[in-house]
C-alpha positions as CSV (number, residue, x, y, z in Angstrom):
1,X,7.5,47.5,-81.0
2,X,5.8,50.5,-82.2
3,X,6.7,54.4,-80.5
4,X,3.5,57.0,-80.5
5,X,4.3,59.6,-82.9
6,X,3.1,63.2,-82.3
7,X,0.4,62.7,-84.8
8,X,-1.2,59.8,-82.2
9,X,-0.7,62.0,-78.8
10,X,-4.3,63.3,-79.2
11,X,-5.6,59.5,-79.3
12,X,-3.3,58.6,-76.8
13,X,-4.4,61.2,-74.3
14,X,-8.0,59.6,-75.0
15,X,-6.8,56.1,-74.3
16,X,-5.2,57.2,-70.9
17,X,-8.2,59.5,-70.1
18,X,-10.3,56.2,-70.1
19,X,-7.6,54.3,-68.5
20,X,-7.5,56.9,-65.4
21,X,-11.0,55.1,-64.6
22,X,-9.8,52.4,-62.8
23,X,-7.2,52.7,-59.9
24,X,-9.7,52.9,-56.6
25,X,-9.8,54.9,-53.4
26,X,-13.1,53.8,-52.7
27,X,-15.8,55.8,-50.8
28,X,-18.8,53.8,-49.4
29,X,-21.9,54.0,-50.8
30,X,-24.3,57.0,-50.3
31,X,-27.6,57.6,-50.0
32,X,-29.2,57.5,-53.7
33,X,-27.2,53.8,-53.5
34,X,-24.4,55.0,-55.9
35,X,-21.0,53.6,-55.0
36,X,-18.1,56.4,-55.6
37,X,-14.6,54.8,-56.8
38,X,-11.9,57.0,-57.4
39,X,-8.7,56.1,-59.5
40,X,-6.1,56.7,-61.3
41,X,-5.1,55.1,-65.3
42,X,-1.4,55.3,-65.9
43,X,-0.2,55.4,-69.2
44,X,2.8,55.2,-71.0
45,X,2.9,56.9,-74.5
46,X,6.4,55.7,-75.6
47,X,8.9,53.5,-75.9
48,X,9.3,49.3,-75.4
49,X,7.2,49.5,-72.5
50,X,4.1,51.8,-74.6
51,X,0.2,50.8,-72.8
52,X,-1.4,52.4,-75.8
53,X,-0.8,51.6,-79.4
54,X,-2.5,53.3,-82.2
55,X,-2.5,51.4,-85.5
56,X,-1.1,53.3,-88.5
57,X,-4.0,55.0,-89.7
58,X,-4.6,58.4,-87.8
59,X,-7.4,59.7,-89.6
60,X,-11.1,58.3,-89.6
61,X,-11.2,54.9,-89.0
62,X,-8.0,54.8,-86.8
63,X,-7.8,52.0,-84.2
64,X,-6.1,52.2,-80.5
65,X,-5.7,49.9,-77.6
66,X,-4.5,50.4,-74.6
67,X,-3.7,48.1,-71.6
68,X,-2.7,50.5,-69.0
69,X,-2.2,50.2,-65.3
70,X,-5.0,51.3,-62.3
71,X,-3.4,52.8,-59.4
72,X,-5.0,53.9,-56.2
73,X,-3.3,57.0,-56.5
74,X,-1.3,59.5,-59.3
75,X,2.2,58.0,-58.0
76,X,3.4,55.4,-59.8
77,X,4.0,53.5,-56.9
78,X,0.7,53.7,-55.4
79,X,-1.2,50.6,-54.9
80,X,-1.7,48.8,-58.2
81,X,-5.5,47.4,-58.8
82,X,-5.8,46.3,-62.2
83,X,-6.0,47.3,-65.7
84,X,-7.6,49.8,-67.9
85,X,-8.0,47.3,-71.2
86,X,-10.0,48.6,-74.3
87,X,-10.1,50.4,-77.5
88,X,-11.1,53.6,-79.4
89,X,-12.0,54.5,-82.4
90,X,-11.8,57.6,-84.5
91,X,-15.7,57.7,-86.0
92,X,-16.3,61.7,-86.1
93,X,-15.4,63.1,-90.4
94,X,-15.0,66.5,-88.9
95,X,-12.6,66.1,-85.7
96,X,-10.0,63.8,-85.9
97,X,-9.5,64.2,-82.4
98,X,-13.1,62.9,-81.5
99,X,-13.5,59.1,-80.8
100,X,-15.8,56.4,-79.9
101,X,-14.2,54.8,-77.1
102,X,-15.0,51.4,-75.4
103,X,-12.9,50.3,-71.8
104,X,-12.7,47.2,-69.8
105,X,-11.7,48.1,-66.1
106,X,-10.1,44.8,-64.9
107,X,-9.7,44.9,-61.0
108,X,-6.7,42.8,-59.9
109,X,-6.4,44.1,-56.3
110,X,-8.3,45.7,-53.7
111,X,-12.2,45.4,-52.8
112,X,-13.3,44.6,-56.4
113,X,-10.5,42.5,-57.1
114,X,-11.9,39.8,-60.0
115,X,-14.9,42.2,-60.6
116,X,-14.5,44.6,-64.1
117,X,-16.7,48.0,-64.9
118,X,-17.5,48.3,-68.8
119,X,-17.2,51.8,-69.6
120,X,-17.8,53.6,-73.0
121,X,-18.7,56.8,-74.9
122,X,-17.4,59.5,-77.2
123,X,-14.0,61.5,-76.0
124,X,-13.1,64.7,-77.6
125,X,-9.7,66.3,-76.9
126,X,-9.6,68.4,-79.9
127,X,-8.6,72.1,-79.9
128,X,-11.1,73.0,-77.6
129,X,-10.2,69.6,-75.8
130,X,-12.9,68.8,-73.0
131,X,-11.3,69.4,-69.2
132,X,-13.3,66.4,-68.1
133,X,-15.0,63.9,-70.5
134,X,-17.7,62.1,-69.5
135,X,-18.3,58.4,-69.9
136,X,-21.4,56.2,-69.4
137,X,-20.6,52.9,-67.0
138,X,-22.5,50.0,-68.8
139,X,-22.0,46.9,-66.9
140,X,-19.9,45.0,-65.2
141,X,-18.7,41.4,-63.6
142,X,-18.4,40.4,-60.4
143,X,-19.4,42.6,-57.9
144,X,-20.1,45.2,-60.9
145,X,-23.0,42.6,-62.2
146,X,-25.2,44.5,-63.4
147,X,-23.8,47.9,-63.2
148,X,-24.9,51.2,-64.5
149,X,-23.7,54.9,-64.0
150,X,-21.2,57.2,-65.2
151,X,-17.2,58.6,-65.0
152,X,-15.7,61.1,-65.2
153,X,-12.1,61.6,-66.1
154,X,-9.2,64.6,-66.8
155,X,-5.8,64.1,-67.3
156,X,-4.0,65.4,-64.5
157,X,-0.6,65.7,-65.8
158,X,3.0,64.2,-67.2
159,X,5.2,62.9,-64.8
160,X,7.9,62.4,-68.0
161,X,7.7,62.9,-71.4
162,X,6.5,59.6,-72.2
163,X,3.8,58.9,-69.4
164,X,0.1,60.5,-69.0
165,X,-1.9,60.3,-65.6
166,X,-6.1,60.7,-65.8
167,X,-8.0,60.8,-62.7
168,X,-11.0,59.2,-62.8
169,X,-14.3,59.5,-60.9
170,X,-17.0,56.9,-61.1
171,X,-20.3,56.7,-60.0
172,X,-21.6,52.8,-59.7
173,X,-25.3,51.9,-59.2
174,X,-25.1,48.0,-58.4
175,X,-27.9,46.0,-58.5
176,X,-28.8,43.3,-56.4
């Protein structure tokens, strides 16, 4: 079992901003036919119980995955929905911070429950770290078939030293 070191809390922060994108309170569609969800990706940095792993090499060409938990809310005991499941890599030679991320939102619960969003794009955290990052929504299963639209996410806090909590916003076109 492998423990984040300081050097892999920038990537981890990235993992868990794409994680936040999945945990739903769910507003009905408006108007232009876009579908709001709102959730929550927990993460937990540390420790035997880590979501997010980043292999050894923290430089370009570093690997993460993460497998962290959707809630409907920023408590930990808010209603669990699925899983934030994907990967990022570190592809920028100038900002070691900057990554190409790619996410699998895997609904478990709730009104989407068997249905997944594909979500992916660059996320910079780096000294100037983005408040919100910006994510394109790709596709999708279920009653995502077809998807297209975009998130956005920002870490909200630390509720202990070795968890992270994004919120995430996403706007879902669905086609028929």
């Amino acid at each position: 079992m492998s423990t984040a070191s300081p050097a892999t809390a920038p990537r981890l922060r990235i993992l868990a901003l794409l994680a936040a994108a999945v945990v739903a309170a769910v507003a009905a569609a408006g108007d232009d036919g876009m579908t709001h969800l709102h959730l929550y990706v927990h993460e937990t940095v540390a420790g035997a119980a880590s979501t997010a792993l980043l292999g050894g090499n923290s430089s370009f060409g570093g690997v993460g995955a993460i497998d962290d938990e959707l809630r409907e809310g920023p408590d930990p005991a808010s209603q669990f929905l699925g899983r934030a499941q994907g990967m990022l890599v570190q592809a920028d030679l100038g900002n070691p911070a900057a990554s190409c991320a790619i996410l699998n939102l895997a609904f478990e619960e709730g009104d989407y429950g068997g249905g997944t969003l594909v979500v992916d794009g660059r996320v910079d955290l780096g000294a100037d770290g983005e408040d919100v990052v910006e994510l394109a929504v790709v596709g999708g299963t279920g009653r995502f078939r077809r998807a297209r639209g975009y998130s956005l996410v920002t870490k909200i806090g630390n509720p202990t030293p070795s968890t992270v909590v994004f919120e995430m916003d996403l706007y879902v076109m669905i086609s028929g």
